[in-house]
C-alpha positions as CSV (number, residue, x, y, z in Angstrom):
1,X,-6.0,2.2,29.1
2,X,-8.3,4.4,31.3
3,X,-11.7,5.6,30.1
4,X,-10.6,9.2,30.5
5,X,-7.9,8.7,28.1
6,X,-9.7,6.1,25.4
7,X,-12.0,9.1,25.5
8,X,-9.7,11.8,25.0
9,X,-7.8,10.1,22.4
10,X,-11.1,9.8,20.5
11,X,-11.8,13.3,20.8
12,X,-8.6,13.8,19.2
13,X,-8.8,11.7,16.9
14,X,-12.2,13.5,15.4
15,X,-11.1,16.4,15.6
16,X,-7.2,15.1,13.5
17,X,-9.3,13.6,11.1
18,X,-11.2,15.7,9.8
19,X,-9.1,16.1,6.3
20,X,-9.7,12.7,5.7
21,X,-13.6,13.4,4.7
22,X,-12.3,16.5,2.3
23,X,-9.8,14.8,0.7
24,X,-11.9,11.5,-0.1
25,X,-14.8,14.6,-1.7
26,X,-11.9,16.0,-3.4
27,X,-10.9,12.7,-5.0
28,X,-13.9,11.8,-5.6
29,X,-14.5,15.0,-8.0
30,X,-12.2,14.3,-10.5
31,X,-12.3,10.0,-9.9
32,X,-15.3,8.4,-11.1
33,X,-15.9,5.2,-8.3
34,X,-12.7,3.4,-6.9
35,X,-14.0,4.8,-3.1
36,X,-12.6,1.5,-1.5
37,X,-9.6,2.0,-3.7
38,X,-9.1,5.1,-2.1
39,X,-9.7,4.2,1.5
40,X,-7.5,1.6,1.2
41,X,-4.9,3.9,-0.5
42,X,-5.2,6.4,2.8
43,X,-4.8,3.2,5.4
44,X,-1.4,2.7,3.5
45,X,-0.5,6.6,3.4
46,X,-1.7,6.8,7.1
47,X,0.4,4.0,8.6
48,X,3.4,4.7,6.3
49,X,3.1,1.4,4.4
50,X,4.4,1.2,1.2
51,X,1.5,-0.5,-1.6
52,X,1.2,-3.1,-4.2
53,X,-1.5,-2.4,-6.8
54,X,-2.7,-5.7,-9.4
55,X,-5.0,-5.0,-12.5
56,X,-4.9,-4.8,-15.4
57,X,-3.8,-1.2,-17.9
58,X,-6.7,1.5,-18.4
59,X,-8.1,1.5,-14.7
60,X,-7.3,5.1,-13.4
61,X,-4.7,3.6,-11.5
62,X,-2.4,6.7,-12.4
63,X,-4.8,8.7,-12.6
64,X,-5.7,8.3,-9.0
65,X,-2.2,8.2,-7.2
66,X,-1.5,11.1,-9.2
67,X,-5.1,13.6,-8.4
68,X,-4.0,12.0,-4.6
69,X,-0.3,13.5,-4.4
70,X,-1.7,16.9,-6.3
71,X,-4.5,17.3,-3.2
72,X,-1.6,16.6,-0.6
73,X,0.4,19.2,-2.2
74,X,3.3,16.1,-2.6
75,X,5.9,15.6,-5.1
76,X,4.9,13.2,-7.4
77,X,6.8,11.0,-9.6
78,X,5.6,8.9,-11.8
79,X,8.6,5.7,-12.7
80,X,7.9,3.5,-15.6
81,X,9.6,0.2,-15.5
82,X,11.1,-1.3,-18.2
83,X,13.8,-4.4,-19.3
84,X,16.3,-2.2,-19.8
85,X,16.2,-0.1,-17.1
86,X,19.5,0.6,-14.3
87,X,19.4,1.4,-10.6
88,X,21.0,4.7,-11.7
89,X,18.0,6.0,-13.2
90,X,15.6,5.6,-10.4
91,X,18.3,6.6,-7.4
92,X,20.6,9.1,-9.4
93,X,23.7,8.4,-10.1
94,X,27.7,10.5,-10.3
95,X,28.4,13.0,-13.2
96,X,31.7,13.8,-13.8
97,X,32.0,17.7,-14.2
98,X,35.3,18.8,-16.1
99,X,35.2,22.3,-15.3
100,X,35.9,21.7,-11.3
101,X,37.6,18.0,-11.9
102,X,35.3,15.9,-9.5
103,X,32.1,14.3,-9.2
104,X,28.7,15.7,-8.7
105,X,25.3,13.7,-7.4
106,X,22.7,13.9,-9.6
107,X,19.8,13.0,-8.0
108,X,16.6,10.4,-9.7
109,X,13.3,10.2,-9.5
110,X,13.4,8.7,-6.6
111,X,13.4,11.8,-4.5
112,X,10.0,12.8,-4.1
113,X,6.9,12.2,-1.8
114,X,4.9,9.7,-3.6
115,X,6.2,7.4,-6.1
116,X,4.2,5.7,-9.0
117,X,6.3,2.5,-9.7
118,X,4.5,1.7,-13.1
119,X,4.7,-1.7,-13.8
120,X,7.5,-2.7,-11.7
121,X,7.2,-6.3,-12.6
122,X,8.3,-5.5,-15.8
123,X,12.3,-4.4,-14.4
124,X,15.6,-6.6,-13.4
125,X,15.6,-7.7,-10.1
126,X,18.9,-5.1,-9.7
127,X,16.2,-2.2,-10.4
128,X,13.5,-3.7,-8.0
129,X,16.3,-4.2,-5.2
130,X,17.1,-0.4,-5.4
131,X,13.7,0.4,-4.9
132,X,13.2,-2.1,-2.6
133,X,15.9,-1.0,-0.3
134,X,15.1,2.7,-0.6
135,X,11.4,1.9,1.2
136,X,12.8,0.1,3.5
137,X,15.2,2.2,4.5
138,X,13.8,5.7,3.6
139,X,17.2,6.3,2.4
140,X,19.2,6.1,-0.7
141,X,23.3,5.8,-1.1
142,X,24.5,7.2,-4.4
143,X,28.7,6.9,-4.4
144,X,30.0,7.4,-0.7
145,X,26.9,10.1,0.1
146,X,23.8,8.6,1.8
147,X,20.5,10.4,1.3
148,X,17.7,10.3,3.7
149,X,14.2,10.7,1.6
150,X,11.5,13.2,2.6
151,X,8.6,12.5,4.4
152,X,6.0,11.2,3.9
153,X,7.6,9.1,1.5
154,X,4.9,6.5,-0.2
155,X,5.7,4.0,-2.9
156,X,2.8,3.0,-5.0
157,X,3.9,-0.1,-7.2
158,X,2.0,-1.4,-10.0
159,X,1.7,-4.9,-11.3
160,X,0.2,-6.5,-13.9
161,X,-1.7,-9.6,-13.9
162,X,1.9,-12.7,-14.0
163,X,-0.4,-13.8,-17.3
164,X,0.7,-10.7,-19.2
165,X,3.6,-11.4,-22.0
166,X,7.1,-9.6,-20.8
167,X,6.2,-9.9,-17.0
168,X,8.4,-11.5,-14.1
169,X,6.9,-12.5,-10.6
170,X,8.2,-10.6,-7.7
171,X,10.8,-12.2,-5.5
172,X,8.7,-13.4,-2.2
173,X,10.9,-11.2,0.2
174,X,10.0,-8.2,-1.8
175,X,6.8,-8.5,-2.1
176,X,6.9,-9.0,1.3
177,X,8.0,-5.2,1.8
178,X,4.4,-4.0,0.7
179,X,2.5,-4.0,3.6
180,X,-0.4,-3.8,1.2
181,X,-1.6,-5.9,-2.2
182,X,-4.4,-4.4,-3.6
183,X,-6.5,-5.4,-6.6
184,X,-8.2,-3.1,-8.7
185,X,-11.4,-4.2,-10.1
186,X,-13.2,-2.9,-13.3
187,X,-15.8,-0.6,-12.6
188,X,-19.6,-1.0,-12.6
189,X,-21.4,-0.4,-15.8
190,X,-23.1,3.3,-14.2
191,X,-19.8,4.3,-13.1
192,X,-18.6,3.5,-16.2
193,X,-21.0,5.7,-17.9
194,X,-20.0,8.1,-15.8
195,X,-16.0,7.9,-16.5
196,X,-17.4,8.0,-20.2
197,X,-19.4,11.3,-19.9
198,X,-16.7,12.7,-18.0
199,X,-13.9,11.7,-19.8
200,X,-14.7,10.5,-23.7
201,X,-12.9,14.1,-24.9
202,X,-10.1,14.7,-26.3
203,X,-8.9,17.1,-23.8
204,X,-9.6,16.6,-20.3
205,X,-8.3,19.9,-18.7
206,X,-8.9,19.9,-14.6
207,X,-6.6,22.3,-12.2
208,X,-6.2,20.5,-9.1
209,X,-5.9,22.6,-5.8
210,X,-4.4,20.9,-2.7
211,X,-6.8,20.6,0.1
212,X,-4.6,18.9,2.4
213,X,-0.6,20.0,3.4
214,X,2.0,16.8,4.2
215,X,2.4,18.1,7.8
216,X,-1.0,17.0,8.3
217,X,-0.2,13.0,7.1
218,X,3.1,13.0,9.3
219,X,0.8,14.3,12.2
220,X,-1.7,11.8,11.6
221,X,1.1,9.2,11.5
222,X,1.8,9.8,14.8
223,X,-1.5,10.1,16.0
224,X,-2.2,6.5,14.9
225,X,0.2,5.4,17.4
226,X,-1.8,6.3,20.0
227,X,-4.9,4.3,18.9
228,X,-6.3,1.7,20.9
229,X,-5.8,-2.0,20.7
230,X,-7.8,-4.3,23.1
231,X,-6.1,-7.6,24.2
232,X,-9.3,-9.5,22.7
233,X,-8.6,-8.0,19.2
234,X,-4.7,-8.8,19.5
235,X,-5.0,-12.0,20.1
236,X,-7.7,-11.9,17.2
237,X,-4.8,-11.0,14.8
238,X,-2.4,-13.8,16.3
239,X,-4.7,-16.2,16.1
240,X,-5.6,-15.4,12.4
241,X,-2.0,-15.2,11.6
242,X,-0.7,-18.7,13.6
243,X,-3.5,-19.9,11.4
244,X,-1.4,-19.7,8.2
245,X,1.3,-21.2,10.1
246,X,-0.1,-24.2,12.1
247,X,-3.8,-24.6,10.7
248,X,-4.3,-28.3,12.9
249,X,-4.6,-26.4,16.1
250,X,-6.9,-24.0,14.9
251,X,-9.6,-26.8,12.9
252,X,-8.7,-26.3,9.6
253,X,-6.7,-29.4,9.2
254,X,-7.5,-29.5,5.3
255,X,-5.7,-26.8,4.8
256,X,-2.1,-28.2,6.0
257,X,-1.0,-29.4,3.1
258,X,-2.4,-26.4,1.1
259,X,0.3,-23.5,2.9
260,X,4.1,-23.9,2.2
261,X,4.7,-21.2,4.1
262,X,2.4,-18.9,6.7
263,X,2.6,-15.2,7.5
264,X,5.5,-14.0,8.9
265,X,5.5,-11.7,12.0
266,X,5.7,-8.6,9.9
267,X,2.2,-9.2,8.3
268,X,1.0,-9.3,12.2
269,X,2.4,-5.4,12.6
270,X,1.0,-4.7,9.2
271,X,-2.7,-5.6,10.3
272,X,-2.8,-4.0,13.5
273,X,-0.8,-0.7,11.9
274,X,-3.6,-1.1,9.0
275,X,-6.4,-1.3,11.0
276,X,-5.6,1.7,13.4
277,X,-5.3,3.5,9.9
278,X,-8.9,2.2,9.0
279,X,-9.9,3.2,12.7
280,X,-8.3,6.9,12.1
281,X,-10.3,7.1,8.9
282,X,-13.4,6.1,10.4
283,X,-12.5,8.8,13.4
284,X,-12.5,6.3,15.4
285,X,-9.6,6.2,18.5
286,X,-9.5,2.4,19.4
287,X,-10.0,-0.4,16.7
288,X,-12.6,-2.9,16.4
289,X,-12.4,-6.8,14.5
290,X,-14.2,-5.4,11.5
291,X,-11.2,-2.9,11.3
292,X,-9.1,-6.3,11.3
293,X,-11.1,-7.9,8.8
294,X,-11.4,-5.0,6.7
295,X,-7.5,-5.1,5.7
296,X,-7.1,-8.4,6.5
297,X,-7.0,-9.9,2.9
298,X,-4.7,-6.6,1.7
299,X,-2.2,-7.8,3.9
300,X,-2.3,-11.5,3.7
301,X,-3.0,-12.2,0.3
302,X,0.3,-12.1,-1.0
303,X,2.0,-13.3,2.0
304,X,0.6,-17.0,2.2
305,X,2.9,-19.4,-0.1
306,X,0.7,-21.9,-1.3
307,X,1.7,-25.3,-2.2
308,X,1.8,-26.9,-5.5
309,X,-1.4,-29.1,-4.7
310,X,-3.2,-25.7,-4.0
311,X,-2.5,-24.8,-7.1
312,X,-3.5,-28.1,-9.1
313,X,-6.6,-27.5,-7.4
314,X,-7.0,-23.9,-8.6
315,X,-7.0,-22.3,-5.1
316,X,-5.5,-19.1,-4.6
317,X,-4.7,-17.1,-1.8
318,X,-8.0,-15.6,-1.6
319,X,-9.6,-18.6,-0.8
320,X,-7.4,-19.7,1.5
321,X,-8.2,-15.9,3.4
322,X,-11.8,-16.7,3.5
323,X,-11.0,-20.1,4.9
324,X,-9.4,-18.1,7.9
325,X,-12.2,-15.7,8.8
326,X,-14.9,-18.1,8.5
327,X,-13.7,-20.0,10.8
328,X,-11.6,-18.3,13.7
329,X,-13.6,-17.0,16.2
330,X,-14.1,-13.1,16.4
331,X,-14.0,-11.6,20.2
C-alpha cells in the first residue's frame, strides 16, 4: 500500500472512530470497571464476530450487553437457556390461524440486533444448533420461508464455568463459531465499592439515551476492511497459528504431545479481523503485533484441543497461549 493511501486511510479512520470514545464514556457511566470487557466486546461488534463469555452468575454480564445495545439504539433480546427448551422458541415457529385456514409465522426472539444467549450451556444440542446456524448464516428458515436477520446482528453467549451442576460442554465445532471466548473476572475490591455505592438499593432507576445509531457499526464494519496488514505481521499470525499445529518446527517440541488438535484456518481470519477491530478502536488505520497479541488469547483459547496428558498435568489452554507468544518471534 502507498504512503498517500496508509495515510489517508488513517485520517479516516480517526475521524470514523470517533463514537467509539463516547460510547466506551457512556458505558462506563452506568458500568462500574469491566473497561477491557468492553473493548473486547467492541472488537467483536466491530468485526462482526459473534462472542462467548465464561464466569461465573452476579458479574454485570447482562447488565453490560444490555446498557451496550440501549447506547446503540439496537434491539435487544435477552434468551435464557434452559433443559427444556425447543428450537421453536428461539427461531419462531407456524401458528395455525382458523379464521383464514392456513399458517402464519410467528417470529422468536431471535429477531433482533444483539442477542444475550444466557447460559447457553445449559440447552439441548437441537436448541444450540438453531442458534448456531442462525450466526452463521445470518438467516433463519421457519416452515418453507427463509428469513434474513437484521444488521448488525451480534450474538453474545454466556457460559458458565463446565464445574457448575446442570451444565453441558459445547460441541468443539460450535464453539468454534465464536470468533471470541472471553472470561470475565471478579472485580477489584475499589471497584467493588464502587458497584456497592452505586448499586446496594433497592431500586436502581437509570434512563439510558442512545449515543450511537447501528448505521454507524455497519459503517465501521466496512471501514475495517480497509485497515492495513503488513506482510511481517501476517506471517506473525501464521506462524503463531502453524504453532498449534506443528510445534517441532517452531522449538517448542514439549508441547507435541500436549495439542490433539491446533487452530484451524478460521481462528487465522479471526485474529487478523480482531486485531483491525482493536486497531479501529485505537484509531489507528494499519495494525501492529501488539494488536495481534492483544486478541490473541480471545481467539485461541478455546480453539486448541488439548490432550489427555495436558490435562493430567493440569495445563489448560491458557498456558499453552503463553507458551506460543513467549517464544515466536515478533517482527
Amino acid at each position: 500500500m502507498a504512503e498517500f493511501s496508509l495515510s489517508e486511510i488513517n485520517e479516516r479512520i480517526s475521524r470514523e472512530s470517533s463514537f467509539v470514545d463516547t460510547l466506551k464514556e457512556a458505558v462506563s457511566a452506568t458500568i462500574v470497571g469491566q473497561t477491557d470487557l468492553v473493548n473486547r466486546l467492541l472488537i467483536g461488534m466491530l468485526a462482526n464476530g459473534h462472542i462467548l463469555i465464561e464466569g461465573v452468575p452476579g458479574l454485570a454480564k447482562t447488565l453490560l450487553v444490555k446498557t451496550m445495545a440501549q447506547l446503540i439504539d439496537a434491539k435487544f433480546q435477552r434468551i435464557q437457556f434452559t433443559p427444556d427448551m425447543l428450537p421453536a422458541d428461539l427461531i419462531g415457529t407456524l401458528i395455525y390461524n382458523q379464521k383464514t385456514g392456513g399458517f402464519e409465522t410467528r417470529k422468536g426472539p431471535i429477531f433482533a440486533n444483539i442477542i444475550l444467549a444466557d447460559e447457553i450451556n445449559r440447552s439441548p444440542a437441537k436448541v444450540q444448533s438453531a442458534l448456531l446456524e442462525a450466526m452463521q448464516e445470518r438467516q433463519v428458515t421457519i416452515g418453507e420461508d427463509t428469513f434474513v436477520l437484521d444488521r448488525p446482528f451480534l450474538v453474545l453467549a454466556t457460559q458458565n464455568p463446565i464445574e457448575q451442576e446442570g451444565t453441558y460442554p459445547l460441541p468443539e465445532a460450535q464453539v468454534d463459531r465464536f470468533m471470541l471466548k472471553l472470561k470475565v473476572d471478579y472485580p477489584t475490591k475499589e471497584e467493588e465499592k464502587q458497584i456497592l455505592r452505586k448499586m446496594a438499593k433497592t431500586s436502581v432507576n437509570e434512563s439510558i439515551n442512545s449515543v450511537v445509531k447501528p448505521e454507524q457499526i455497519l459503517t465501521a464494519q466496512n471501514i475495517i476492511n480497509d485497515i492495513y496488514v503488513d506482510v511481517k505481521v501476517e506471517e506473525y499470525v501464521l506462524n503463531l497459528i502453524f504453532a498449534t499445529r506443528y510445534p517441532e518446527d517452531f522449538g517448542l517440541s514439549d508441547l507435541a504431545g500436549l495439542i490433539d488438535y491446533g487452530a484451524s484456518p478460521r481462528a487465522s481470519i479471526n485474529i487478523v479481523l480482531a486485531a483491525k477491530a482493536r486497531a479501529f478502536i485505537e484509531h489507528r488505520g494499519f495494525i501492529t503485533p501488539e494488536d495481534v497479541r492483544f486478541v490473541g488469547a480471545d481467539v485461541l483459547r478455546h480453539r486448541l484441543i488439548l490432550t489427555y496428558e495436558a490435562e493430567a498435568e493440569e495445563l489448560t489452554s491458557e498456558d499453552i497461549i503463553q507458551r506460543l507468544f513467549e517464544t515466536i518471534e515478533v517482527p
